[in-house]
C-alpha positions in Angstrom: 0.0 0.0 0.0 2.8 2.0 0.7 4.6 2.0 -2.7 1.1 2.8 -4.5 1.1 5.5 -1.9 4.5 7.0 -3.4 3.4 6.2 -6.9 0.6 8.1 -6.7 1.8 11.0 -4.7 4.7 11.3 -7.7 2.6 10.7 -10.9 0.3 13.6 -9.5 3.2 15.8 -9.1 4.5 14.6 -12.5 1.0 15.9 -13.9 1.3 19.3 -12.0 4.5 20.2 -13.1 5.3 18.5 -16.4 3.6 19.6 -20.0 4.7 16.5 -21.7 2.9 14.7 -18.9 -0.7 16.3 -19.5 0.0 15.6 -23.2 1.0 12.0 -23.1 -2.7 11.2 -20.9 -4.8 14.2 -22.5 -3.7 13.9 -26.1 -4.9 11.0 -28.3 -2.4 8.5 -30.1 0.6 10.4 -29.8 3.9 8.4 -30.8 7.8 8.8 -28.9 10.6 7.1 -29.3 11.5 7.7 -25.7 10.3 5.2 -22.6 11.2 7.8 -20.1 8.3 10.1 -21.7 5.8 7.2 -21.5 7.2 5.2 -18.0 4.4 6.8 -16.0 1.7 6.1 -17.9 -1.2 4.2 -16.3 -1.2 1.7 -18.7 2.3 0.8 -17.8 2.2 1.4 -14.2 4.3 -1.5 -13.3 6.6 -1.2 -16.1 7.4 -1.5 -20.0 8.1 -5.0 -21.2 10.7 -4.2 -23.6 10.7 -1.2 -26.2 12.1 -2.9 -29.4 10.0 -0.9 -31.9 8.0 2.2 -32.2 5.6 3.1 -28.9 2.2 4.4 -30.4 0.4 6.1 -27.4 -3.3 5.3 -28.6 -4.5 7.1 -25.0 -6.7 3.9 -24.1 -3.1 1.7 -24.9 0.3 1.5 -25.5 1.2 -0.3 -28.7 4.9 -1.0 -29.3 5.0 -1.4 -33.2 7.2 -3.7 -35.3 7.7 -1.2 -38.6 9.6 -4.4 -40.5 7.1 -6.4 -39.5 4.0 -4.4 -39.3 2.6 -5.9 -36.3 2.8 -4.8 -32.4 5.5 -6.5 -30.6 3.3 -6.4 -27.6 0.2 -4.0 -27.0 -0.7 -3.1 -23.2 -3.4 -1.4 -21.0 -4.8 -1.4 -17.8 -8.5 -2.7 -17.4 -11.0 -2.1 -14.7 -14.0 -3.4 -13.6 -15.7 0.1 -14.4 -14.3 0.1 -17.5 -16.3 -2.8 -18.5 -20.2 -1.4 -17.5 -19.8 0.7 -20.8 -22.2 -0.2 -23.3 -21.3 0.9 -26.8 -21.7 -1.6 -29.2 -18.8 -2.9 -31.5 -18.1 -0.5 -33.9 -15.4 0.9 -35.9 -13.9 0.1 -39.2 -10.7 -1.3 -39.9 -7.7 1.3 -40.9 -4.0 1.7 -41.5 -2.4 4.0 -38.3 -1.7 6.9 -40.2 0.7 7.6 -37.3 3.3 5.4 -39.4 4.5 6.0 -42.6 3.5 3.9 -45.7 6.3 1.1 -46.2 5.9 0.8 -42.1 2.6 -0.4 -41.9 0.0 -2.7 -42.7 -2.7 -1.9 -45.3 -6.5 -3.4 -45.5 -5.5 -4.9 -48.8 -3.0 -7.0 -47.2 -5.2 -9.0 -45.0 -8.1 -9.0 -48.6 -7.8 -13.1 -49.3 -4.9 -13.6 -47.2 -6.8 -16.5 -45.5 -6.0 -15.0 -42.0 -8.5 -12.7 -39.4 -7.0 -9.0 -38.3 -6.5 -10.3 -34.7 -6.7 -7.8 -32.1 -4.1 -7.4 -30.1 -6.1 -4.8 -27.6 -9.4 -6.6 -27.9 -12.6 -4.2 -29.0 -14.8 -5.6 -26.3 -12.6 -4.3 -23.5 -13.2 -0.6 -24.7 -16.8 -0.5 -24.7 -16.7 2.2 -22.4 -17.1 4.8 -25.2 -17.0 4.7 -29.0 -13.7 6.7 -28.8 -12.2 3.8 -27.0 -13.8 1.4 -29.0 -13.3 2.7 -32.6 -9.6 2.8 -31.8 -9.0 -0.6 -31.3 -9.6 -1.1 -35.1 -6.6 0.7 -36.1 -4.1 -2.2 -37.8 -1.0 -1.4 -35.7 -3.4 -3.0 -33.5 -3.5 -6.1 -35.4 -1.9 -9.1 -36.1 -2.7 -11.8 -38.6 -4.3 -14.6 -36.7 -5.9 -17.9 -37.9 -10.0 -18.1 -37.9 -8.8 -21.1 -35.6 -7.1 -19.0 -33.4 -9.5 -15.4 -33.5 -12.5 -17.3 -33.3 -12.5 -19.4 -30.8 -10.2 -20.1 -28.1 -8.1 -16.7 -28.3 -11.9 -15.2 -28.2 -12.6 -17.5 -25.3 -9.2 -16.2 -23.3 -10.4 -12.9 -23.5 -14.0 -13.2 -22.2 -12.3 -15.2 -19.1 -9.8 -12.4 -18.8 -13.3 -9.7 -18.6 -14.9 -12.4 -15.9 -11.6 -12.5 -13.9 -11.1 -8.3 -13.9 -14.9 -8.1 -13.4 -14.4 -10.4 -10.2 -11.2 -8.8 -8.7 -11.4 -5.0 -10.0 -8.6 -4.1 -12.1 -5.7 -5.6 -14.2 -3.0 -4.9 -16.5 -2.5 -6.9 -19.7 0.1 -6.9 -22.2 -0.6 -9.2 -25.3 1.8 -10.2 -28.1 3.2 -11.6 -31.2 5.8 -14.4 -30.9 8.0 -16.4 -34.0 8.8 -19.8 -32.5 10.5 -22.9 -33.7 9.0 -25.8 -32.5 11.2 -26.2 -29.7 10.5 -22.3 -28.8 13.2 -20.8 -29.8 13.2 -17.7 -31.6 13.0 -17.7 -35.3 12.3 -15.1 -38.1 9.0 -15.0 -39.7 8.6 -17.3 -42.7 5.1 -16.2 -43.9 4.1 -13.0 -44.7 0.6 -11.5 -45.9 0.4 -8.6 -48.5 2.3 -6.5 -50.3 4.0 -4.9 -47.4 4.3 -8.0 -46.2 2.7 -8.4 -42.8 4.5 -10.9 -41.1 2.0 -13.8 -39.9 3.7 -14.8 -35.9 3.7 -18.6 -35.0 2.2 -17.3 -31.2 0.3 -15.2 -29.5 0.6 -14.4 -25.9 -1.2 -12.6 -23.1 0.5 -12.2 -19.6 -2.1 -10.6 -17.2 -1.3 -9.0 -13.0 -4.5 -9.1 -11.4 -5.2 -6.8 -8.6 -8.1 -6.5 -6.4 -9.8 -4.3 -3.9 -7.7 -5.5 -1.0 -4.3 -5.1 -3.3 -3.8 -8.9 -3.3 -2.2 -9.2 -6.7 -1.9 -12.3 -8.7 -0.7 -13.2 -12.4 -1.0 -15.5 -15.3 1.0 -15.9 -18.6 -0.6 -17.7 -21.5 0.9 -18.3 -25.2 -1.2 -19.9 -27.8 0.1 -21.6 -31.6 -1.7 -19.5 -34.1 -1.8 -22.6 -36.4 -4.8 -23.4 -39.2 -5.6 -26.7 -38.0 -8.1 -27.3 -34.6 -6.1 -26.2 -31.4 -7.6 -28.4 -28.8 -8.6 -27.5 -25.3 -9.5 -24.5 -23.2 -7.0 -21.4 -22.4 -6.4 -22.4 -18.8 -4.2 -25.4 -20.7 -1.9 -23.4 -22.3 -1.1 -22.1 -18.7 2.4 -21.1 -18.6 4.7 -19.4 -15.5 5.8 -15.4 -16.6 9.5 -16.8 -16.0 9.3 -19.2 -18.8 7.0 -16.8 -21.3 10.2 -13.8 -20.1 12.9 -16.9 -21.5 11.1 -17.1 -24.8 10.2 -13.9 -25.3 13.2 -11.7 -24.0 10.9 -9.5 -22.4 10.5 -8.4 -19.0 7.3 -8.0 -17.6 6.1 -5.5 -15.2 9.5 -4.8 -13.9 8.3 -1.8 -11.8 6.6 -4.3 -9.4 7.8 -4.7 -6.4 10.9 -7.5 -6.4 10.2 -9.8 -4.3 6.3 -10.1 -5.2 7.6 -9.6 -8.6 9.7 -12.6 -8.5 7.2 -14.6 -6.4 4.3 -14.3 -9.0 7.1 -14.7 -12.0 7.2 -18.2 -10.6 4.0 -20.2 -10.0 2.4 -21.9 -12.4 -1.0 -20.9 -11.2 -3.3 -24.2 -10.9 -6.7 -22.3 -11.3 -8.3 -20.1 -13.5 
């Protein structure tokens, strides 16, 4: 309680004092290169994963963009219960992020017959609070190409449970990504690519989520699924892995402004329910 304490007490005199501040939270999608600007930004409270590409501050996200690959590295938010009681309906058309320049980013003619869904990475349904929020999930830096497998069904299943589990304990942060694995899940480069700017289509997608409810009892869960064509069998809670081993494959480090020892504590468990 104490640390939230000092974080609050310093991000409010960050807000007071600091113009780039009130612009980074007040202004919508604006882009930096730098993660000191964006560190104390409430979707990344406890931390940046890793910042390999180019941050895109879409106000209700953070989206850390792959230009050679034109898909987000990782996207993240935070999520609250309240959040959730909007009611606007999905909406929104799909677009290129004009933030990025053409050559950098993905175009809705490269997904056109490409066999593949525009997966979201930020999911639409967790920004019904308003039709802002909503429509700017649908921007394709956003996006990734994911199997009708994958899209449909069990990565749409993983995110309704991730809605019941922040309706039940109040608020979370999430960051979801793109992985390319070998088999043996080990890093590789992309070998299938969509489009003439050639979207790069990842072997993986992950979500790793810190749960935090009313009595600051925090908890966290790491999942990584195969986007793959054929049937990918069984619920999300079986592709259950600990954040340790999801940091090892993915080089990333996530919410590193936790605490240590809880930090290292949660890294470790291979939670047994969800």
């Amino acid at each position: 309680m104490q640390l939230l304490l000092k974080r609050y007490y310093f991000i409010t005199l960050l807000f007071l004092l600091s113009p780039s501040f009130f612009v980074l939270h007040c202004s919508h999608a604006k882009k930096s290169l730098s993660t000191e600007i964006i560190k104390d930004s409430l979707n990344l409270f406890y931390g940046i994963a890793g910042k390999r590409g180019t941050i895109l501050d879409k106000k209700y996200f953070i989206i850390n963009h792959n230009d050679t690959w034109k898909i987000p590295y990782w996207v993240a938010y935070c999520l609250t219960s309240h959040d959730l009681q909007g009611t606007t309906k999905r909406q929104g058309s799909f677009n290129p992020d004009l933030e990025l320049l053409l050559g950098l980013r993905a175009e809705l003619a490269d997904y056109i017959h490409s066999g593949y869904d525009r997966g979201h990475m930020a999911p639409a349904a967790d920004f019904k609070r308003s039709k802002d929020a909503m429509t700017t999930t649908f921007v394709l830096s956003n996006m990734s190409p994911q199997t009708p497998e994958l899209n449909r069904k069990i990565w749409q299943k993983l995110e309704e449970e991730i809605r019941e589990h922040v309706n039940a304990n109040g608020k979370a942060w999430i960051v979801t990504g793109n992985l390319f694995l070998s088999n043996d899940s080990h890093f590789i480069a992309p070998s299938e690519f969509i489009g003439l700017n050639k979207v790069a289509v990842p072997t993986h997608c992950f979500k790793v989520i810190l749960l935090c409810n009313g009595h600051d009892i925090f908890s966290m869960y790491a999942f990584m699924l195969p986007n793959q064509k054929d049937t990918i069998k069984g619920m999300p809670a079986n592709y259950i892995l600990t954040v340790d081993r999801l940091e090892q494959i993915a080089g990333y480090d996530f919410f590193p402004l936790l605490e240590d020892s809880l930090e290292n504590q949660l890294e470790s468990i291979k939670p047994i329910t969800w």
